[in-house]
Structure formats: structure tokens, C-alpha cells
DOPA-804619 format. One line per 5 residues: for each residue x, y, z of N, C-alpha, C. Coordinates in nm, 4 decimals, padded with zeros to 6 digits. Each point is the difference from the previous one (the first is absolute). Example, Ala and Ser with C-alpha at 12.3 -4.5 7.8 and 13.67 -1.06 7.14 Angstrom:
BEGIN
01.3190 -00.5690 00.7800 -00.0890 00.1190 00.0000 00.0900 00.1200 00.0000  -00.0350 00.1050 -00.0720 00.0820 00.1190 00.0060 -00.0770 00.1090 00.0730
This chain:
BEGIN
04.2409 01.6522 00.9296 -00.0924 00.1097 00.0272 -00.1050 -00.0437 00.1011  00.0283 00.0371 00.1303 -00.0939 00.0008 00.0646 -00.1476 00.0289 00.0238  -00.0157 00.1308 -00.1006 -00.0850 00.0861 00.0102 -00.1089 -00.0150 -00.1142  00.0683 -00.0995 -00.0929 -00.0644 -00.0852 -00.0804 -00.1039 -00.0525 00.0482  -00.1418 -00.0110 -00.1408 -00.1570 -00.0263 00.0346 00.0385 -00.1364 -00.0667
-00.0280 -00.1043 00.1426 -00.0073 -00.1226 -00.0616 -00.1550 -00.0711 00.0273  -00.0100 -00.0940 -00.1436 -00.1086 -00.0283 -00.0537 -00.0301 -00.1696 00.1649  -00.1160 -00.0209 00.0772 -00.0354 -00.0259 00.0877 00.0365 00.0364 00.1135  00.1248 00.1407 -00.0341 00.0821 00.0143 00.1383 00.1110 -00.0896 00.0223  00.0380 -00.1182 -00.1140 00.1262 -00.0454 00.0022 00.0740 -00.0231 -00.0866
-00.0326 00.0530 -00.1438 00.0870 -00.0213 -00.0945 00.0055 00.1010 -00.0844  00.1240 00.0470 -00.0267 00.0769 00.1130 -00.0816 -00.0347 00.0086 -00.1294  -00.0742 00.0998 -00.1000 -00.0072 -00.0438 -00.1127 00.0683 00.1068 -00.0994  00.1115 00.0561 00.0389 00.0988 00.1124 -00.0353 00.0650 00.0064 -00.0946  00.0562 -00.1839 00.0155 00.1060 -00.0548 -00.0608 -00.0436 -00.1176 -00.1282
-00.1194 -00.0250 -00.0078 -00.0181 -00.0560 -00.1159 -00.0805 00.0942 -00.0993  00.0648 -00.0674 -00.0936 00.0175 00.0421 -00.1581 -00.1115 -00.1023 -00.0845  -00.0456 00.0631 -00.0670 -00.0565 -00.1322 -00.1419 00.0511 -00.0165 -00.0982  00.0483 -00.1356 -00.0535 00.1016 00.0020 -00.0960 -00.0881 00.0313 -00.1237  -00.0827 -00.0700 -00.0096 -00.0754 00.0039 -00.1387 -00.0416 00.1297 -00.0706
00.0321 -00.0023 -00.1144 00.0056 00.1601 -00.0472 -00.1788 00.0402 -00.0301  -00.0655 -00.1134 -00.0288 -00.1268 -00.0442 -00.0483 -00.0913 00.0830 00.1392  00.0820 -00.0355 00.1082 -00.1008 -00.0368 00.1121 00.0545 00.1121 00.0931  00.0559 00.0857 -00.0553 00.0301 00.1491 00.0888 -00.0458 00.0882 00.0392  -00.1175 -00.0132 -00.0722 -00.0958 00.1165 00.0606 -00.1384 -00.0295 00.0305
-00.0337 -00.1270 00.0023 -00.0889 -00.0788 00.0366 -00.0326 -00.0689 00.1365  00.1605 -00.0346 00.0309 -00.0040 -00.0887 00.1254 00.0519 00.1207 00.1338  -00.0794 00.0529 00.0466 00.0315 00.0855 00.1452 00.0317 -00.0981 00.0755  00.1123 00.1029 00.0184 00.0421 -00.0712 00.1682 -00.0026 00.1494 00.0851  -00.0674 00.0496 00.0023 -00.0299 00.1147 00.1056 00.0142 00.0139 00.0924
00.0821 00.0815 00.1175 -00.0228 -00.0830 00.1155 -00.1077 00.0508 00.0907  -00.0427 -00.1136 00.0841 -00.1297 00.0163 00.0839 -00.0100 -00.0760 00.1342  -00.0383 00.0291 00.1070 -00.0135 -00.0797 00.1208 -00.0980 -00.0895 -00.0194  -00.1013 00.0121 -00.0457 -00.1645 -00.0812 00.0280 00.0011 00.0265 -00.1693  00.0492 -00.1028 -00.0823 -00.0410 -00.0456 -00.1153 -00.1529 00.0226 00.0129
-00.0791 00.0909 -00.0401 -00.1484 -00.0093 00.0181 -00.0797 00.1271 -00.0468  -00.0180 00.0314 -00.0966 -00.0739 00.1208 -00.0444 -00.1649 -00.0242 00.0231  -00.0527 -00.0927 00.0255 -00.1740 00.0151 -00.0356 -00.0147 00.0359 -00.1395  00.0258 -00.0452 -00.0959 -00.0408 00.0130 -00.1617 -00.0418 00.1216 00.0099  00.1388 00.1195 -00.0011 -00.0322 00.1353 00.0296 00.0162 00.0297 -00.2009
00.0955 -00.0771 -00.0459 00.0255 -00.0281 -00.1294 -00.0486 -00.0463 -00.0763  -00.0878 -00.0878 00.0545 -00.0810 -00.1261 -00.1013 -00.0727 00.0746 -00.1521  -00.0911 00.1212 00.0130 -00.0410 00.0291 -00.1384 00.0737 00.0840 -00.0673  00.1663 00.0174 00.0094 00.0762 00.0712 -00.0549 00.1006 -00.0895 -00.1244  -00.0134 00.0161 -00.1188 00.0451 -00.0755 -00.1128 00.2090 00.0180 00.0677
00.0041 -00.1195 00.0247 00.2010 -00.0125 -00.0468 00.0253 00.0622 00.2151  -00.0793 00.0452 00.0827 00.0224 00.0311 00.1076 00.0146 -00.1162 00.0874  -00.0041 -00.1341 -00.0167 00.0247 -00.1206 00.0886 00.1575 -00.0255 00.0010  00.0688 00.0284 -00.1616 00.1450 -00.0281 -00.0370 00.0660 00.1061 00.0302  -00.0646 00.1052 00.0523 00.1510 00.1099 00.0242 -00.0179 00.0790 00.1626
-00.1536 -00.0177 00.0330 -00.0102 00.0436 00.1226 00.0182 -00.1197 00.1392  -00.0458 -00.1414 -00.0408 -00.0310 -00.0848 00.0772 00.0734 -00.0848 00.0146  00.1080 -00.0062 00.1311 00.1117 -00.1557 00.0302 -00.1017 -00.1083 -00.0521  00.1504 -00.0652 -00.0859 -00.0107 -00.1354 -00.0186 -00.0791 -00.0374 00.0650  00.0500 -00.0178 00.1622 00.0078 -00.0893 00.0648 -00.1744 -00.0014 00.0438
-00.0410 00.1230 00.0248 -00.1594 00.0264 -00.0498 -00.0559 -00.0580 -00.0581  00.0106 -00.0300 -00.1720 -00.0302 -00.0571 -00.1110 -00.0139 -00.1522 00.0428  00.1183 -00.0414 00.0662 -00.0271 -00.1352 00.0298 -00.1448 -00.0448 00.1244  00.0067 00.0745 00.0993 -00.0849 00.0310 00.0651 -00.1358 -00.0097 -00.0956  -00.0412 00.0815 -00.0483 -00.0873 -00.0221 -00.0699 -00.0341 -00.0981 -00.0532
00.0687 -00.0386 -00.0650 00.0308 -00.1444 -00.1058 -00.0507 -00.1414 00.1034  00.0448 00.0202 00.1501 -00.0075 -00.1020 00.0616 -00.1064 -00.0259 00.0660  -00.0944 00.0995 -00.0550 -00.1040 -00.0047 00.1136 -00.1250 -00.0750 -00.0489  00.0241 00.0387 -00.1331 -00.1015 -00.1237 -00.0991 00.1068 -00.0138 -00.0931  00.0786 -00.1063 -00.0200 00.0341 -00.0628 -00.1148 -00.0199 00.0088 -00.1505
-00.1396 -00.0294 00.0131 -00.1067 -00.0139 -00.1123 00.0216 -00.1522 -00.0162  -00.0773 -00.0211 -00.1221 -00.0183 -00.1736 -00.0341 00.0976 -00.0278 -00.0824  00.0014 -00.1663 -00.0204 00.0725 -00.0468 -00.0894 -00.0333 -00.1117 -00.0969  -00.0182 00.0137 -00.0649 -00.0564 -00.1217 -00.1077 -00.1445 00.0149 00.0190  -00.0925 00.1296 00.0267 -00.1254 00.0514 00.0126 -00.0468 -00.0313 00.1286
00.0863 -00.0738 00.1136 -00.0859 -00.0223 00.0990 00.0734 00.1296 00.1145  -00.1237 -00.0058 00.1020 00.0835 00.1122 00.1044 -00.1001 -00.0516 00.1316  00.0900 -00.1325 00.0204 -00.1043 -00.0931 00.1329 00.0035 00.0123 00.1554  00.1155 00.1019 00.0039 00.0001 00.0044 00.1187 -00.0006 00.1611 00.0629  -00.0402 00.0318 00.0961 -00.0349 00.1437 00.0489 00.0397 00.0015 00.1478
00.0899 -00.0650 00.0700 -00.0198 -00.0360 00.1370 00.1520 00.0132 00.0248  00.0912 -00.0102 00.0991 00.0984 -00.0159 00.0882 00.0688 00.1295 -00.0509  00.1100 -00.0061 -00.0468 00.0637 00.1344 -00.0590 -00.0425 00.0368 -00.1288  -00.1147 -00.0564 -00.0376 -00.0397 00.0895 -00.1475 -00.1053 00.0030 00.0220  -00.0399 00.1226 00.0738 -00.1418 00.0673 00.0444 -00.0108 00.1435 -00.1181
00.0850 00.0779 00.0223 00.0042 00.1232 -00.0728 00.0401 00.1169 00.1217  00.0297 -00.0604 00.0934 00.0217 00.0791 00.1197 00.1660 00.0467 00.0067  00.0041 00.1758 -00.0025 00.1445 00.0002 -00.0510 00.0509 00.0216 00.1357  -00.0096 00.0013 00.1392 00.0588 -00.0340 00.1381 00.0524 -00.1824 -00.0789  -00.0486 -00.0472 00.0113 00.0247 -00.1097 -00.0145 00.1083 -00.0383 -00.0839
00.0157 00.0586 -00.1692 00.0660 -00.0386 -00.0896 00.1647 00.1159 00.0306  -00.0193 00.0862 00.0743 00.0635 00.0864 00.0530 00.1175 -00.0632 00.0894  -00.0693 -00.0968 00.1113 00.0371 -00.0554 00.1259 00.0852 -00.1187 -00.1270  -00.0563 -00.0434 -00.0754 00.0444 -00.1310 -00.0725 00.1050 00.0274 -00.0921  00.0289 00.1314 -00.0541 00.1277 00.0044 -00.0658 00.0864 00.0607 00.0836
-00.0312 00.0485 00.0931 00.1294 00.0391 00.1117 00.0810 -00.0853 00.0550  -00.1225 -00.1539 00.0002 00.0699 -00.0841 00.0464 00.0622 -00.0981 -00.0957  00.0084 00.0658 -00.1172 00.0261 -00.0687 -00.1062 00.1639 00.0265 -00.0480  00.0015 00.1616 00.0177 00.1131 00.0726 -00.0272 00.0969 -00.0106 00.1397  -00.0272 -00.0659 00.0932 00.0931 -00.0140 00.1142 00.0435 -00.1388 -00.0080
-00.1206 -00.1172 -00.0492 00.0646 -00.1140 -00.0760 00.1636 00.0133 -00.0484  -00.0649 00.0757 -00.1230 00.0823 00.0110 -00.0873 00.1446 00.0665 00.0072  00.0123 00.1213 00.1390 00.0885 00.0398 00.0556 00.0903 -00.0675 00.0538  -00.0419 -00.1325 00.0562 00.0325 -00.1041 00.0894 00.0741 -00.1084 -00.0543  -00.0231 -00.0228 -00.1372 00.0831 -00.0574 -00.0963 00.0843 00.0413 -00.1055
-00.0358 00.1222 -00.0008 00.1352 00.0760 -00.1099 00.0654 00.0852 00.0625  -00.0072 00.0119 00.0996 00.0817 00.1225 00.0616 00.0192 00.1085 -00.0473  -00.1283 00.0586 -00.0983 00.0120 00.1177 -00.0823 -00.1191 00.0806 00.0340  00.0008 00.1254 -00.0477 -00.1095 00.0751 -00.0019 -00.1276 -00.0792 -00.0569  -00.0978 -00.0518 00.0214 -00.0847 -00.0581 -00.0579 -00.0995 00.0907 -00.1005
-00.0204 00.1103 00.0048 -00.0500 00.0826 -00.0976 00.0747 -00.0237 -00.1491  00.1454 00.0174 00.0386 00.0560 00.0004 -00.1249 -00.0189 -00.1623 -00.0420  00.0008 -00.1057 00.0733 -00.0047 -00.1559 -00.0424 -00.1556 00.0206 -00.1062  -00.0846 00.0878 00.0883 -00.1196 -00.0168 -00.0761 -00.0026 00.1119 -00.1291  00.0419 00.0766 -00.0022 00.0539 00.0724 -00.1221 00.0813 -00.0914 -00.1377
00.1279 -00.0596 00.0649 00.0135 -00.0614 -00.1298 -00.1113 -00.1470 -00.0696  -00.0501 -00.0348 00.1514 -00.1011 -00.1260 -00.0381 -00.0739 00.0284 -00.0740  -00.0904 00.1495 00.0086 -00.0726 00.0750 -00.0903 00.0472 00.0290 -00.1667  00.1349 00.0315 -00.0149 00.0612 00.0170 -00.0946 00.0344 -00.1549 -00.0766  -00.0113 -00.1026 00.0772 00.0537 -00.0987 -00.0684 -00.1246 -00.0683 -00.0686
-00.1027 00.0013 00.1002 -00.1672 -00.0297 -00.0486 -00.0785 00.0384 -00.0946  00.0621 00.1217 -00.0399 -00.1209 00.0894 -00.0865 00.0084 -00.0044 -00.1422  -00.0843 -00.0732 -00.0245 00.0016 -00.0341 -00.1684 00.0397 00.1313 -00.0992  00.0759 -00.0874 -00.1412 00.0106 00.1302 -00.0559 -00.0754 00.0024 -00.1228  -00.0459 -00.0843 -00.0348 -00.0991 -00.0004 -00.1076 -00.1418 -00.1042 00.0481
-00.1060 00.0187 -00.0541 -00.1476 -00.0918 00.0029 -00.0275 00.0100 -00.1148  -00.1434 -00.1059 00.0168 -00.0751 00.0025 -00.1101 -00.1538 00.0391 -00.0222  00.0141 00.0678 -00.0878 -00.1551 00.0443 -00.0597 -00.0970 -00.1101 -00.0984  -00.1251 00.0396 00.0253 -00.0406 -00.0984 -00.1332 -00.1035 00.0883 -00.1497  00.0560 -00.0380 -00.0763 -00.0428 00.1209 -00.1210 -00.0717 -00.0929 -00.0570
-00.0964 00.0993 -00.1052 -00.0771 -00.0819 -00.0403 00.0091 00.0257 -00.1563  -00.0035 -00.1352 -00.1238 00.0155 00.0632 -00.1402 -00.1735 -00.1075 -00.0260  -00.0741 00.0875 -00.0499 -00.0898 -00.0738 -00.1053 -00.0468 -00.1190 00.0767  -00.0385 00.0332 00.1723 -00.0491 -00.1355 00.0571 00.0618 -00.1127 00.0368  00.1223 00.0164 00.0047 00.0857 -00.0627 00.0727 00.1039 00.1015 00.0919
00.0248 -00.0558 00.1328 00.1158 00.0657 00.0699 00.1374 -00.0835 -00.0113  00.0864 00.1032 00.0359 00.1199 -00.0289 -00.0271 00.0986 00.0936 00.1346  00.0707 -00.1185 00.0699 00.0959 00.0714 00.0739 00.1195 00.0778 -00.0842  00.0183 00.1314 00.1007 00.0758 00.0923 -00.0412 00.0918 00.0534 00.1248  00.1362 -00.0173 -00.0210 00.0912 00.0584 00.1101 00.0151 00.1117 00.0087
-00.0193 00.1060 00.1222 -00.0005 00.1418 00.0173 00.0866 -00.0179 00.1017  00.0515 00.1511 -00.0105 00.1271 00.0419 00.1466 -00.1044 00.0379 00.0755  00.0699 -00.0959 00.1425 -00.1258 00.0458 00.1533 00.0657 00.1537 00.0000  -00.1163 00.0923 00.0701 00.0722 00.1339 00.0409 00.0000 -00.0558 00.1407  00.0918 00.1487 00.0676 00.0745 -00.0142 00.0981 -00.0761 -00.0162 00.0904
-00.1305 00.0864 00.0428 -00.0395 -00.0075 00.0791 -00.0818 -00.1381 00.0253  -00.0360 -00.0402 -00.1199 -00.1076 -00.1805 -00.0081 00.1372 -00.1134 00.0742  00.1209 00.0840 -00.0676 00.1468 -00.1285 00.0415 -00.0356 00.0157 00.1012  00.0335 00.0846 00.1043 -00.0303 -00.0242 00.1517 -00.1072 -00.0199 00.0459  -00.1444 00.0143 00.0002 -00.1283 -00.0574 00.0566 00.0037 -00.1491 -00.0096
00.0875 -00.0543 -00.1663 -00.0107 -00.1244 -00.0248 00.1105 -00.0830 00.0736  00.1216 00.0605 00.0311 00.0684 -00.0800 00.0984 -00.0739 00.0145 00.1529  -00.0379 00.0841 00.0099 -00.0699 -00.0173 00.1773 -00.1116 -00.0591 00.0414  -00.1423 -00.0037 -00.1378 -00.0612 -00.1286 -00.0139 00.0515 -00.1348 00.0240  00.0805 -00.0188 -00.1129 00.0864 -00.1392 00.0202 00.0604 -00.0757 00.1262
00.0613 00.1447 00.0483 00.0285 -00.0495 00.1267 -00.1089 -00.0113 00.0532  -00.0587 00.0149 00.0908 -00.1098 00.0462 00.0914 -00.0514 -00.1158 -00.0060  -00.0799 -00.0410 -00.1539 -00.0470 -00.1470 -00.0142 00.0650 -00.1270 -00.0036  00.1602 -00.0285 -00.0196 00.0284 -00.0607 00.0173 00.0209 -00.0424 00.1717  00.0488 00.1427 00.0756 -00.0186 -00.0624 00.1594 -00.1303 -00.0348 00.0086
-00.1562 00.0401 -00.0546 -00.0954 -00.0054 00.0839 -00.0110 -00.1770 -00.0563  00.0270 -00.0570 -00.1226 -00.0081 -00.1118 -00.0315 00.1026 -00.0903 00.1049  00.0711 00.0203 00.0386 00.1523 -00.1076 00.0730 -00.1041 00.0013 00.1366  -00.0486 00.1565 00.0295 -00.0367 -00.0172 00.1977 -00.1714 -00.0567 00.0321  -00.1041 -00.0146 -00.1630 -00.0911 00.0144 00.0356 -00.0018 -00.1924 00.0269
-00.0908 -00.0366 00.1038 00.0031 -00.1324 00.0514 00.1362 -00.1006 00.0028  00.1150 00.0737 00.0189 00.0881 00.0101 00.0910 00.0688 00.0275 00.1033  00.1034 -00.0747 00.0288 00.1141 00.0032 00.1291 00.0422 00.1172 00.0300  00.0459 00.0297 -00.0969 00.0981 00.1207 -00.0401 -00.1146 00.1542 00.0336  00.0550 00.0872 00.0770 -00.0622 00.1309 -00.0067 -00.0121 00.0614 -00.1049
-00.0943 00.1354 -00.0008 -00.0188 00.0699 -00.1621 00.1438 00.1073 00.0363  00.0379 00.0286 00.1151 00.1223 00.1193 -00.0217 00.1237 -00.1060 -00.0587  00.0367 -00.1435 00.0772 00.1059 -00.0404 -00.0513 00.0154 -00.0526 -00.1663  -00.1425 -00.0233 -00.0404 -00.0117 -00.0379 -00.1252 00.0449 00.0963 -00.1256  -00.0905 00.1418 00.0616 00.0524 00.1568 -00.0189 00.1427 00.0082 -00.0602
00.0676 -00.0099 00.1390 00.1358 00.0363 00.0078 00.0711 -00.1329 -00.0633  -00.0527 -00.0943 -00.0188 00.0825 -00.1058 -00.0716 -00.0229 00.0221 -00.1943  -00.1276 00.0835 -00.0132 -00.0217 00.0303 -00.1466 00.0929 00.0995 -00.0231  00.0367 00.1564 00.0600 00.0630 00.0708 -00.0143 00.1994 -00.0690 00.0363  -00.0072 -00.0805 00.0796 00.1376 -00.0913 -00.0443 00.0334 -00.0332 -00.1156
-00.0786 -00.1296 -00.0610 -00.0040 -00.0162 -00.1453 00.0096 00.0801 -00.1270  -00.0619 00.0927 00.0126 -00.0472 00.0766 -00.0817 00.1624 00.1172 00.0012  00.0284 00.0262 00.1346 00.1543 00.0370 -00.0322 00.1454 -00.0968 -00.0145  -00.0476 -00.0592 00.0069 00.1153 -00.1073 -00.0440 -00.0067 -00.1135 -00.1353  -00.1319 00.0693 -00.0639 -00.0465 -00.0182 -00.1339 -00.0458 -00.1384 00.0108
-00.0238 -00.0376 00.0607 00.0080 -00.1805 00.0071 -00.1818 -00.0119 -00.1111  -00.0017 -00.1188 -00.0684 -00.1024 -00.0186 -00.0649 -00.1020 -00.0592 00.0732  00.0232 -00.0395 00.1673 -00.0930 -00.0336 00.0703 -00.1121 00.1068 00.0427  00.0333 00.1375 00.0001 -00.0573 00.1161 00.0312 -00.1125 -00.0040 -00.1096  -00.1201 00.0431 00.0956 -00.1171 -00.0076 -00.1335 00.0335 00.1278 -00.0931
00.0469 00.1239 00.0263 -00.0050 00.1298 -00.0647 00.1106 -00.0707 -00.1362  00.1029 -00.0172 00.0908 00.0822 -00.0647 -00.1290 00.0312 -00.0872 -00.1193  -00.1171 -00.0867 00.0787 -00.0248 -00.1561 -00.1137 -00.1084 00.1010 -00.0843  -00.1399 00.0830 00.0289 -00.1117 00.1029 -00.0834 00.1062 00.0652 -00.0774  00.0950 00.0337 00.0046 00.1125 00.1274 -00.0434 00.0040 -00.0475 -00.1365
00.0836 -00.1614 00.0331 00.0841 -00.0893 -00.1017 -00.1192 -00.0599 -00.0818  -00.1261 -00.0223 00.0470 -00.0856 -00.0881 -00.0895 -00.0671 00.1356 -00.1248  -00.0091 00.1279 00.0886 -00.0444 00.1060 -00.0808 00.0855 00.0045 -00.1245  00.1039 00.0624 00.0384 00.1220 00.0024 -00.0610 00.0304 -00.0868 -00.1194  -00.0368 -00.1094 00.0433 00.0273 -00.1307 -00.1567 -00.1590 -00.0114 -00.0586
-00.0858 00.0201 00.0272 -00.0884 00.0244 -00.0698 -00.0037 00.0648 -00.1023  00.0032 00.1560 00.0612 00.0117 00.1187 -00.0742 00.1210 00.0014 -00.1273  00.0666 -00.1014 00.0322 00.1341 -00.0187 -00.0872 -00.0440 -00.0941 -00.0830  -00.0801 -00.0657 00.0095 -00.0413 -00.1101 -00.1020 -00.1129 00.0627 -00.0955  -00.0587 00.1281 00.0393 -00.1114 00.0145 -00.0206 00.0977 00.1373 -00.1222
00.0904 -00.0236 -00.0061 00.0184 00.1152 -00.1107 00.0065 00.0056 -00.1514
């Protein structure tokens, strides 16, 4: 289909599907030229998961990280909050990634998303002055914010006072993360959640 709206103007998003039954009506893949609304959505409850590309979401996600282990030390090179910037940085992230799988890279980042996203966490309850961990099912929409966090921070951890760029680091997290490997930060958070919450029952 020629006539097809592809998402930067070069990639088809017609033909992918989401496998996850969990994550079907959560994860848009909409299609759009300029991934970019201006938080036309932002104070609308459940309107980020059904109106707003993924690939948006990540955008967002990349533009501040957020912290990790309470610190958030750096504000400078590609993690300003500037979304030209985090924009320019996953385009060049998803052409990476084009470049080594020879696939639609939306869909690479679709199942990476699906493979990342926790399915249970933990809460902490409280009896009589003491807390106590408690395993809850993540909902769908926390599964995906929490795999695109993961990612996001694991590239900004590999590129920050490194060799390595923040798009190739990017596109090397969304590698991992679809090819399940336990080197991927989303995936090793997945598996450590996961056995927690399992111990914690």
C-alpha cells in the first residue's frame, strides 16, 4: 500500500499485530507521520494507551528517564527534556535497529515491549506495624510504562559517560529486550520482579 500513512514517513504500521492478549488495547500502534501530539491527551484518564503511538510513549519516556536508585545526576547531552532531541534520538535508534534485523523495527519494538513488561509486582501492606510484601498482577497499562522506563534507563545508563551513543545504546536495549536476552535491563527488572513476587506468596 502505497497510500499508506507511514509513521516518520518510512515505516508501514498496517501489518503489525500485538500478540499479547493483556496488551491489546493498551499498546497503540496508530498510524502517524510526526509521532507528536503536544500532551493534547495528557489530562485524559486511559487516553495515552489508546490514542497515542507507542512509539510516542517512548519519546516521552526518553526525554527524562527519571532516576534510579534515587539519584537523577545528570540533565545535559541527550537527557535535557527536549523532545526535538529525544525525537531525532529514537529515529535514529529505530533505523539502527532496521539495519540489523532487516525487519520492520516498530514491530522489533512491539514485541521487545511485550517481552519486557512485567506481569506481576509488589506492594507493601501493612498488619499491626509491620509491613509485609505482597504480589499483585501489574495492569496493562503500568506493564507498558514499566517496560519503556526500563528501557529508556537502561540505554541512558550504557551511553551516560560513555563511548557508545544514547540512540545505539537505545536500539541495542530494544535488541535485547526482543531477543529476550537477560542482558537487557527491561528484561533482567521483568525476571527479578517476577521471582520476587513469587517468593513473596
Amino acid at each position: 500500500m502505497s497510500d499508506a500513512i507511514k509513521i516518520f514517513n518510512r515505516w508501514d504500521l498496517s501489518g503489525i499485530t500485538v500478540k499479547d492478549p493483556g496488551l491489546q488495547r493498551y499498546l497503540s500502534i496508530k498510524p502517524v507521520i510526526v509521532p507528536k501530539t503536544g500532551a493534547r491527551y495528557a489530562g485524559n484518564r486511559f487516553h495515552k494507551s489508546t490514542k497515542i503511538n507507542v512509539v510516542e510513549r517512548l519519546i516521552n519516556r526518553v526525554m527524562i528517564p527519571g532516576h534510579k536508585g534515587k539519584k537523577h545526576k545528570f540533565s545535559s547531552g541527550k537527557d535535557t527534556g527536549k523532545s526535538q532531541t529525544a525525537y531525532l534520538l529514537v529515529l535514529e535508534a529505530l533505523s539502527i535497529v532496521e539495519k540489523k534485523t532487516k525487519k520492520n523495527p516498530v514491530e522489533v519494538f512491539v514485541r521487545a515491549i511485550e517481552n519486557g513488561a512485567p506481569r506481576e509486582e509488589l506492594i507493601s501492606i501493612e498488619y499491626g506495624g509491620a509491613r509485609y510484601p505482597k504480589a499483585v498482577e501489574c495492569a496493562p497499562q503500568r506493564r507498558i510504562d514499566t517496560a519503556l522506563k526500563m528501557m529508556s534507563q537502561g540505554a541512558f545508563q550504557k551511553s551516560i559517560r560513555s563511548k557508545k551513543s544514547a540512540a545505539s545504546a537505545l536500539a541495542d536495549e530494544i535488541l535485547l529486550a526482543y531477543q529476550l536476552s537477560p542482558n537487557s535491563n527491561a528484561i533482567a527488572k521483568k525476571i527479578e520482579l517476577e521471582r520476587q513476587a513469587d517468593a513473596s506468596r
